[in-house]
N, C-alpha and C positions, 0 to 999 in steps of 0.2 A: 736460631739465627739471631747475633746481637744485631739491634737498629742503633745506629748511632744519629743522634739528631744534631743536625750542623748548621750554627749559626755562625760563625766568624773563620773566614777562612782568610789565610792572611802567606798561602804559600809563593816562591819566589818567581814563578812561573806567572799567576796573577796578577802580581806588583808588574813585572816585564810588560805584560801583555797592555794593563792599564798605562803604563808609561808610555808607552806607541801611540796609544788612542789618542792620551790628552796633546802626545806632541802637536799630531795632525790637525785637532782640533784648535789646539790654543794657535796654531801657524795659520788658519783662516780667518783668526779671528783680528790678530796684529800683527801686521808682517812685519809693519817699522820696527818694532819693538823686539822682537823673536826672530833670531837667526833660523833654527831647526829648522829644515824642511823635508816631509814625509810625503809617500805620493797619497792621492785623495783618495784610493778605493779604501786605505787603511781607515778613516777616519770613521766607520761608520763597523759597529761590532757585534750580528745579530744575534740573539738570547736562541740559545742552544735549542733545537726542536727535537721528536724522537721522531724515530723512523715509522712513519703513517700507513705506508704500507705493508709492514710486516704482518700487522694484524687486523682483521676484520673490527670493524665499531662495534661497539657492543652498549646495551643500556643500564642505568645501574641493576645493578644486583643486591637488593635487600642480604641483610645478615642470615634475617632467618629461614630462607630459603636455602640458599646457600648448609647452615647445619643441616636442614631435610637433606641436601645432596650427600655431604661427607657423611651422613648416619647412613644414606643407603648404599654407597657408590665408592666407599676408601676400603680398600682392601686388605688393613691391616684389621679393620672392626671384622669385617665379614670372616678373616682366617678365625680370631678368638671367637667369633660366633660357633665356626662350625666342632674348632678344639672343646668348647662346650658342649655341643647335642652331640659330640661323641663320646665325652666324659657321660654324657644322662645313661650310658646305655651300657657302661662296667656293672651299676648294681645287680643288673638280672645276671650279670654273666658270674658275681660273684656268690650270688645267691643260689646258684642252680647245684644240682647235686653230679657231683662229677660223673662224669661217660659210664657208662654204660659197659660191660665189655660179654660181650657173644664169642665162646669158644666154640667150634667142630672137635672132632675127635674121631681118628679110623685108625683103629689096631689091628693089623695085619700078620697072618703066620707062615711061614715059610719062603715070603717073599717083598723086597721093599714095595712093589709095584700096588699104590691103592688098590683095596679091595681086594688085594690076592688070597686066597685061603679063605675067605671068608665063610664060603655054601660049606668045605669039608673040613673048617675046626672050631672045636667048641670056643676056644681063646677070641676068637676073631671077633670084631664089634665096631659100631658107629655110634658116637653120641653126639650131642648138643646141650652146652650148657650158657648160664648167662650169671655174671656176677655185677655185686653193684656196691658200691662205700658207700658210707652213711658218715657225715661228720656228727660231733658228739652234738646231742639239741641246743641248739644257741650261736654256734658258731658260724651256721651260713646265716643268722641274723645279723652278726657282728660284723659280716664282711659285707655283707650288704650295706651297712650305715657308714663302713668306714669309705666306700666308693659312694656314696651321698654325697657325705663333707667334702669329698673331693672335687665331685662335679661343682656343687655348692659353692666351693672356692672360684673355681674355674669361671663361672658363671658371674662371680661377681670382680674378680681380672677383665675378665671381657667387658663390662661395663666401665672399669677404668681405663679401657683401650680405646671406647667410645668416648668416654669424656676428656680424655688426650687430646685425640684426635681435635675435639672437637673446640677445644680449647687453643688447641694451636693455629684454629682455623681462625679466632677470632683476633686471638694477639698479632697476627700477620695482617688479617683486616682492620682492625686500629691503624694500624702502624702504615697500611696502603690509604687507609683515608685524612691522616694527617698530611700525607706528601700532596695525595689530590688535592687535600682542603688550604695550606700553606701556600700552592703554588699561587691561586690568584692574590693573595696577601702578599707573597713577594713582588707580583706583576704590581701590585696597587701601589705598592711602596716603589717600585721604579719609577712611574709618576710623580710621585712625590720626590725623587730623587731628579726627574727631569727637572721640575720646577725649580731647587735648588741650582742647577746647573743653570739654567736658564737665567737665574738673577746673579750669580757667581759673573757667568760671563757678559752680564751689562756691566756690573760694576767696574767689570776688569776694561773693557774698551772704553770708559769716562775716565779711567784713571783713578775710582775710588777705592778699587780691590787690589789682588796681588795675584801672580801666576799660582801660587801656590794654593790659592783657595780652588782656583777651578781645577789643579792636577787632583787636588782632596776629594771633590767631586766625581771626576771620571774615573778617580779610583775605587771611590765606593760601587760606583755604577756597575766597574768590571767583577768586585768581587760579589754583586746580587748575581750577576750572570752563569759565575761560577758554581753561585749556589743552588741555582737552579738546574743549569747541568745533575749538579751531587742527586739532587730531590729525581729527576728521570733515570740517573743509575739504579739507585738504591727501589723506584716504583716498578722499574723492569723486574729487579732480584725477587721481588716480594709477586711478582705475578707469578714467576716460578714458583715461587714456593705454595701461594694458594692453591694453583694447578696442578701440584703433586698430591698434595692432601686430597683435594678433588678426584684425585685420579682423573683428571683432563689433560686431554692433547698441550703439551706446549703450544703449539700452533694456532690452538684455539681463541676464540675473543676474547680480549686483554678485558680484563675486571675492573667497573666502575664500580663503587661505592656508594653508599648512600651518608651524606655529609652526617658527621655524628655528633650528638646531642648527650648530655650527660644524664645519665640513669640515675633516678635515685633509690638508693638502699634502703629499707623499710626493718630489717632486721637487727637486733640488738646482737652484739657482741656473747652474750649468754645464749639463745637461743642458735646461734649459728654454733657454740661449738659444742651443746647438746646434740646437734645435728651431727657433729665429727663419727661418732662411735653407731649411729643406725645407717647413715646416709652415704660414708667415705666409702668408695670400693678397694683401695689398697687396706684400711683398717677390718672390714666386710669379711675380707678373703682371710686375713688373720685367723679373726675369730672362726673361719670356719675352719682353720687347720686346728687350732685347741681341740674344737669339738671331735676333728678327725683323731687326733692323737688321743683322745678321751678313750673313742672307741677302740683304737686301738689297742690301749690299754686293758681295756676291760678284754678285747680278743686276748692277748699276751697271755691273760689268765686263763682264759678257757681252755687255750690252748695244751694245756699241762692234765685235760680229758680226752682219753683214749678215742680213738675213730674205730667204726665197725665196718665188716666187710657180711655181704650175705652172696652165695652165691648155691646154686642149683642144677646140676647135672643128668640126663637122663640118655642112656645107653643102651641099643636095641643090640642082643648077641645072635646068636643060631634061633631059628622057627621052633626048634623043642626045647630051648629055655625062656626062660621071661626073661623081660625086660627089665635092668638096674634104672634106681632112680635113685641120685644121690640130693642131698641139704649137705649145708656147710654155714657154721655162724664164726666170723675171726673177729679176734680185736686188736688194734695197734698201738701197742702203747708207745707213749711221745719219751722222746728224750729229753730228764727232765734237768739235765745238765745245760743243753743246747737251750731247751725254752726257760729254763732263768737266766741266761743270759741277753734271749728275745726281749724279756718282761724288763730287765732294766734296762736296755737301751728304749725301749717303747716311754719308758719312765723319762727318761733325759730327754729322748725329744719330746713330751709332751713339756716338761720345763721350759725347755727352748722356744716350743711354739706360744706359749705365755708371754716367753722375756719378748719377743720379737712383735705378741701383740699389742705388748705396753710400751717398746719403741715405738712403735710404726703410730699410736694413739697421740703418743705426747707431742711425735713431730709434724701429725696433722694438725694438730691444735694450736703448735705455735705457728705454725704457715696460715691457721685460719685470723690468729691474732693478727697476726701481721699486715693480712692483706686487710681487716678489719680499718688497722690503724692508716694506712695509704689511702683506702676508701675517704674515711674522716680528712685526714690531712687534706690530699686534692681535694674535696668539698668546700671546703676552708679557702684555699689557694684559690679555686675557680672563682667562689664571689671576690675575694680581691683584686682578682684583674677584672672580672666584669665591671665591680661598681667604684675602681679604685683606680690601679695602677693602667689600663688601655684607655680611658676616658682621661687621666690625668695625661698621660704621654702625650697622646695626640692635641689636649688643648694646647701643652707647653710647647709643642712644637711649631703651632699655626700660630702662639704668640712671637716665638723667635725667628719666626720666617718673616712676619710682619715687620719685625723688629731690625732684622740683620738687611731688608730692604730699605728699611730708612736709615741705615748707617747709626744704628743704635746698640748692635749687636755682634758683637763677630765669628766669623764666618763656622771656627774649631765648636762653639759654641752651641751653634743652630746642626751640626754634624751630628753632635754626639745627642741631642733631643730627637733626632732623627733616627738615630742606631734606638732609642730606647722605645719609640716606637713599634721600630721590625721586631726588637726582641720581646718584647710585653705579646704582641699579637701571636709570635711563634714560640713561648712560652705557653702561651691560655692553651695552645692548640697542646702542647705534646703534656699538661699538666692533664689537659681531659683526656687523652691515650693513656697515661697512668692510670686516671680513675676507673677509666671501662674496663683496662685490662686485669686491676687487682678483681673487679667485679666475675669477671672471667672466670679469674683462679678460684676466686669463693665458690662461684657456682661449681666448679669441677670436685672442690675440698666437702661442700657441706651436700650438694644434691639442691639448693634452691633456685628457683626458677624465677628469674627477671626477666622482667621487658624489653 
């Protein structure tokens, strides 16, 4: 799911709607002065709420509880769980020595009817025998290792199905706790946007202001409103989406969050992508197909060794003969046309499961670079707004508010120190949603465990 994070929304609908507002407003404020007139229910234009009763209150809910649930309760983890302890249970089946086979035998004379003829001719007879294959020694070892590496694979896919999972769970919760956490910054910054309106419209009733400063005003106003609408769309979508991962009722308690704080990274760029090649479960599952194709190669070969059959017959005739007792040893020799052509395709796919284990390495390791360098970067960014850009915004803005009340200042002025305010504050927010979420992806890329 892309989050779009929206700071300026500037659509035609907006401008409309603010235009109404200020009419009504600025028409209370000068009648002498201002023809327009709008009726008074218009003038007043309340900030978008959600629907409180669709869902039960709910209290926050920490991160890491939350993975305990999706690790126990998503049903995508639970299906590759169980595709694995079914994959654990090929080796025995290919290791076992194939069935077993029990023949009867009733030879009959003079008559199709079982057992006809049997008391009055010497021909007549019942046996019981049992035969059994033998592969050549090595080969149900071979097929055993090569159903290993398969489970072995298997086994470590499903650990990348868990850290999907679980990773999606977290990039959705970033992205739900930025909208939580923005919302009272926009409410705060409406404040501050009353106050400007508030000395816009002294000015303008002394005669030292212009209509236009306060239309500027109540248009900023409409378009926070707007964006606070955007911010309850987009917290609704992201509930869904937690709740599917969850495998939770839609209907269930909407998800608070736990306001988020920035993590720091303690691992070096070297040691994280040391980790790419023992820790990665898509790199994991590679290597264990090598090893699969390894053995299978070495089967390919064995294969080209005849298989034995043993099998044992014992046959009661007439009361005045003895009884036959038959042995039997066969051999089957392989077709050795058929199995060189087994042995080199076993060969090319063991190439291929190489080439695909040194792609799948190299583009773990640029994804761990990468998120490496976005970790650093926001790190970077964060202290700038913390000890820089949000502390400078907001003095510059309480100097030109000061300012544009003593007619020192004007009005376009004290706007735009205003805008850069809401933007420094809603920037710091979705620059730490960056930081958490490359940390996120590391953790899924290298297997390291953060706080």
């Amino acid at each position: 799911m892309n989050f779009v994070f929206m700071h300026r929304l500037t659509s035609g609908a907006t401008r409309f709607l603010g235009t109404v507002v200020l009419a009504s407003v600025l028409s209370s404020l000068s009648p002498t002065t201002m023809t327009a007139q709008v009726p008074t229910d218009a003038s007043q234009t309340p900030a978008p709420m959600r629907d409180q009763g669709s869902h039960p209150a709910a209290s926050p809910s920490p991160l890491a509880e939350l993975v305990r649930e999706v690790e126990q309760s998503n049903p995508e983890i639970a299906a590759a769980l169980h595709a694995w302890q079914a994959a654990t249970n090929v080796p025995k089946q290919a290791s076992g020595l194939p069935e077993t086979e029990i023949t009867v035998q009733q030879f009959s004379v003079g008559s199709p009817r079982p057992f006809a003829g049997y008391s009055n001719s010497d021909f007549a007879y019942v046996g019981i025998g049992a035969s059994q294959d033998f592969p050549y020694p090595g080969k149900r070892r071979l097929r055993s290792e090569v159903a290993e590496r398969e489970a072995d694979s298997m086994n470590a896919q499903s650990d990348g199905v868990r850290r999907q999972a679980v990773e999606t769970l977290k990039l959705a919760y970033f992205q739900l706790a930025y909208l939580q956490q923005t919302l009272p910054v926009l409410e705060r910054d409406g404040q501050l946007l009353d106050q400007i309106q508030q000395v816009a419209e002294s000015h303008y009733r002394v005669g030292q202001g212009n209509q236009q400063d306060v239309l500027k005003a109540q248009l900023q106003r409409t378009k926070l409103l707007q964006e606070i609408a955007m911010h309850h769309q987009q917290e609704e979508q992201l509930e869904a989406q937690i709740k599917q991962v969850l495998s939770r009722s839609q209907s269930s308690s909407d998800i608070v969050t736990v306001p988020l704080s920035q993590t720091v990274l303690t691992h070096g760029d070297t040691e994280l992508l040391d980790r790419v090649r023992d820790q990665n479960p898509d790199v994991r599952s590679r290597s264990e197909m090598v090893r699969r194709q390894e053995s299978q190669v070495e089967l390919s070969r064995k294969e080209f060794r005849p298989d034995f059959n043993v099998s044992y017959t014992y046959e009661h005739t007439a009361d005045k003969f003895r009884d036959y007792y038959m042995a039997s040893f066969g051999v089957r020799l392989p077709n050795r046309h058929r199995q060189s052509a087994a042995l080199a395709e076993s060969f090319q796919n063991e190439e291929r499961a190489r080439r695909e284990l040194q792609a799948e390495l190299q583009r773990a390791q640029s994804e761990v670079e990468q998120q490496y360098v976005a970790v650093r970067r926001t790190e970077d960014q964060l202290k700038i707004y913390k000890e820089g850009l949000i502390p400078q915004s907001e003095a510059t803005f309480q100097s030109g508010l000061a300012a544009y009340q003593s007619n020192r200042q004007d009005f376009q002025t004290l706007l735009s120190s205003f805008q850069d305010v809401l933007n420094s504050n809603l920037e710091y927010q979705r620059v730490l949603v960056e930081h958490e979420s490359a940390l996120a992806k590391l953790e899924r890329l290298t297997g390291v465990s953060l706080p």
